[in-house]
C-alpha positions as CSV (number, residue, x, y, z in Angstrom):
1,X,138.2,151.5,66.3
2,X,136.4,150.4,69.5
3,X,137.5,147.5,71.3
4,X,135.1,144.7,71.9
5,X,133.9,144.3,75.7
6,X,134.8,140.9,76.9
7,X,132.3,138.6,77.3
8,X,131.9,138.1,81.3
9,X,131.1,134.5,82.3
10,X,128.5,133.9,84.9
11,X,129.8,132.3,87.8
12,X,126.9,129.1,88.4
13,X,126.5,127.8,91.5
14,X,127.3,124.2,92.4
15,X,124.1,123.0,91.8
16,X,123.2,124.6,88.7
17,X,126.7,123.4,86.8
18,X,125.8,120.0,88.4
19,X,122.7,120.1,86.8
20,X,123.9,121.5,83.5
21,X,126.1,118.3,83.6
22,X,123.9,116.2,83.9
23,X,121.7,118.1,81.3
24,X,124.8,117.3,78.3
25,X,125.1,114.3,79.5
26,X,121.3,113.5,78.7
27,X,121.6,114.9,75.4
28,X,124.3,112.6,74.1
29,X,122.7,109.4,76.1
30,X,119.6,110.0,73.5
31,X,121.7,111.0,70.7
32,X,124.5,108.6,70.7
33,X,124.3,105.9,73.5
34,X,126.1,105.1,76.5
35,X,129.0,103.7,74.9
36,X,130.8,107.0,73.6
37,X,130.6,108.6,76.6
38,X,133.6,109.9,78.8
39,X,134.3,112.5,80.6
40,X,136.3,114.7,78.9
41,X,133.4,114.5,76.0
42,X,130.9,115.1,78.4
43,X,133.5,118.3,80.0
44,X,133.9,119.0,75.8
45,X,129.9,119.2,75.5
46,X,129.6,121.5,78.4
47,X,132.1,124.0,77.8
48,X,134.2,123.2,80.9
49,X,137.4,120.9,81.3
50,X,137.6,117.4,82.0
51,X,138.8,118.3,85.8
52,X,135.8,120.4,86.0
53,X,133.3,117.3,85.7
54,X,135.6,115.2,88.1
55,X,134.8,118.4,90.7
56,X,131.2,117.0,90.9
57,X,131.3,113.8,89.8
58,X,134.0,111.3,91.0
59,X,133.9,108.7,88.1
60,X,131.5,108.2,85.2
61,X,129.8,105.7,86.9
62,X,128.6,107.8,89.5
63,X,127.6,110.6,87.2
64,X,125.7,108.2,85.3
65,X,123.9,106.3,88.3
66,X,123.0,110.2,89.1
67,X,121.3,111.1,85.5
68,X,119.6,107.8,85.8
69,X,117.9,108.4,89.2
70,X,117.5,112.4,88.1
71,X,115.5,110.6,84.8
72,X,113.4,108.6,86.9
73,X,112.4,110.9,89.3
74,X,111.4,112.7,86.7
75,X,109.3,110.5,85.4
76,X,107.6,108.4,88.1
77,X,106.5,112.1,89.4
78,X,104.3,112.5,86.4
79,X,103.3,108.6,86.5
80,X,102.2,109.3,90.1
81,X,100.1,112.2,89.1
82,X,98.2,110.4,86.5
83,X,97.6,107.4,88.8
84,X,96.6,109.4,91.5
85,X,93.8,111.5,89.6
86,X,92.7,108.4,87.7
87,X,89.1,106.9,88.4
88,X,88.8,103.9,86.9
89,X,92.0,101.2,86.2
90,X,92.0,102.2,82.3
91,X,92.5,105.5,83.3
92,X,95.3,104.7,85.6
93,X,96.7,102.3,82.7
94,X,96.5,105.3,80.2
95,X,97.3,107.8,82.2
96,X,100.7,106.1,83.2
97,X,101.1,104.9,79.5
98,X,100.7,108.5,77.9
99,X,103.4,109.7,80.3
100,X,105.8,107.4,79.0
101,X,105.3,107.9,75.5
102,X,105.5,111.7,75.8
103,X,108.4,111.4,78.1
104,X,110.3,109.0,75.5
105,X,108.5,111.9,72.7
106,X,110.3,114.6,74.4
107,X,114.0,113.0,76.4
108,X,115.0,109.7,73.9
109,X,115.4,106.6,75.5
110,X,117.8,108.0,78.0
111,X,116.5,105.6,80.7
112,X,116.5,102.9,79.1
113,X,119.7,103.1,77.4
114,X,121.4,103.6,81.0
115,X,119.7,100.7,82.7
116,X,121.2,98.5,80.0
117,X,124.8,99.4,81.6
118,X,124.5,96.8,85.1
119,X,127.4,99.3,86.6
120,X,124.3,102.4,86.1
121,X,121.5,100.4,86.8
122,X,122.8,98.3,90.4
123,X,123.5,102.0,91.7
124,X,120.2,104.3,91.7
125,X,118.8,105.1,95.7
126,X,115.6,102.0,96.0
127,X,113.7,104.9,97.8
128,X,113.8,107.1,94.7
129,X,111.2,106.2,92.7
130,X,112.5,102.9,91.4
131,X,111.3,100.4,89.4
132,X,110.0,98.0,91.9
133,X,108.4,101.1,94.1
134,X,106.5,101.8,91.0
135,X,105.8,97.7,90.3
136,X,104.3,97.0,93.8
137,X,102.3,100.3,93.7
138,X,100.8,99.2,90.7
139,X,100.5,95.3,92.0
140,X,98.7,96.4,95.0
141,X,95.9,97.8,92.5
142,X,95.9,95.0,90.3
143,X,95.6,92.5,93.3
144,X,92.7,94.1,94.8
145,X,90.9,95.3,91.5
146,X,91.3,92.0,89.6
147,X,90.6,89.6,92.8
148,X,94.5,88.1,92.1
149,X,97.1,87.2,94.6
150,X,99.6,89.3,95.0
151,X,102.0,87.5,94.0
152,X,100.3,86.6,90.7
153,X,99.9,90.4,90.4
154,X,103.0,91.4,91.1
155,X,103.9,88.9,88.2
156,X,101.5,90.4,85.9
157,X,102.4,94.2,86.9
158,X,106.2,94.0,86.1
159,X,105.7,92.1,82.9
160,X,103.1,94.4,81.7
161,X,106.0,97.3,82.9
162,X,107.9,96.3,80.1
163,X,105.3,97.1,77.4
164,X,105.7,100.9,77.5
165,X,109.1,100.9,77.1
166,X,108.9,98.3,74.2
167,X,106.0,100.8,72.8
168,X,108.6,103.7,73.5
169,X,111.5,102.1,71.4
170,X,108.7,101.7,68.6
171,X,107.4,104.8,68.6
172,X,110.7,106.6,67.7
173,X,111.0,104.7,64.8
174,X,107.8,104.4,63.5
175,X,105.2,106.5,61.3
176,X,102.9,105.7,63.7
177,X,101.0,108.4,65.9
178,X,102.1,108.9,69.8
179,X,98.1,107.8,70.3
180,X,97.9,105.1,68.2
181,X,100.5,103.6,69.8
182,X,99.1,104.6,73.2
183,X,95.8,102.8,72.3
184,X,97.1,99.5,71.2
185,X,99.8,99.7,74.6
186,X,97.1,100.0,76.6
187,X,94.7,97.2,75.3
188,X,97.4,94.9,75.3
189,X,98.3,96.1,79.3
190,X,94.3,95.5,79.9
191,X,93.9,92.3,78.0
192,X,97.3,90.4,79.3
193,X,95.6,91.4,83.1
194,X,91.9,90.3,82.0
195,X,93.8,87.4,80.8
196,X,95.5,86.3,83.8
197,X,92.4,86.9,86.0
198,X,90.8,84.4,84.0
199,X,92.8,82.3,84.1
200,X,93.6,82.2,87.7
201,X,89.8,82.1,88.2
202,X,89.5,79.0,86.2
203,X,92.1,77.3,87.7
204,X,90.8,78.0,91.0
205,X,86.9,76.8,90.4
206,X,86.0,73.3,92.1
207,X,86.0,69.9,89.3
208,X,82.7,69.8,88.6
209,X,81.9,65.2,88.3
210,X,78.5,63.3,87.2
211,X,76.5,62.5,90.2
């Protein structure tokens, strides 16, 4: 009877198994929430020990500020893209819409789940890609293609950042097609700035009196 060769592990290097971490940890963000995680279920789901994870992470916190700024990176690299190769503003609006939706199609609600913890969300690097990065990049081309202040645009820009991840949320439980819901994001994104640009306009034209 022949004996059976031992399976030989592969040693990883720091940076992979950090990254493999980081990958489990993902996975039970979008399955299960923030709330059930710990360490030695995230060690559990990655095939190591519990003093393994502490190696490369110091607390859960930190690991978690870490997926969270991995996650947005992530994303805001393929926003970017879009907005960069878009011509018009309703391809920049769709472009940076149909990102979203495929990224929430394909990774959960992973970011959004995290920035509801404030102990995740007060911690991710500014300079990586964060939300207000993103906001006043997008505010800058509302201001000048809607004839807005910038402050009124940057008003308009982060609320309207909110309707992607509201669309995201009802994708994945809904029957509804990934572009269907894309279309109706991005007419409400367009309209609520049309809207606004209006309205600022109208409040801004000289009171017309009777000679």
């Amino acid at each position: 009877m022949n004996k059976e060769t031992p399976i030989k592990r592969r040693r990883l290097s720091p940076e992979k198994r950090k990254s493999l971490i980081l990958d489990h940890t993902a996975e039970i963000v979008a399955r299960d929430g923030v709330a059930v995680l710990s360490m030695e279920l995230i060690g559990k789901e990655a095939g190591i020990s519990k003093s393994l994870v502490y190696t490369y992470f110091d607390s859960l916190t930190e690991l978690l500020r870490a997926l969270l700024n991995r996650e947005l990176k992530r994303l805001r690299r393929l926003q970017v893209r879009e907005a960069e190769k878009a011509k018009t503003f309703e391809e920049l609006v769709r472009g940076i819409t149909h990102q979203y939706l495929k990224y929430i199609e394909e990774r959960g609600l992973i970011i959004e789940r995290l920035q509801t913890e404030p102990s995740v969300s007060g911690g991710h690097d500014p300079t990586d890609y964060s939300r207000d990065d993103a906001v006043d990049y997008i505010a800058d081309i509302v201001a000048n293609n809607f004839d807005i202040p910038k402050d009124a645009a940057r008003a308009a820009s982060d609320i309207s950042f909110g309707l992607p991840a509201t669309a995201g949320a009802y994708y994945l439980h809904s029957d509804m097609s990934r572009e269907e819901i894309e279309n109706i994001t991005v007419t409400m994104i367009l309209g609520s700035l049309n809207a606004v640009q209006s309205d600022y306009n109208m409040r801004q034209q000289p009171l017309k009196r009777k000679p």
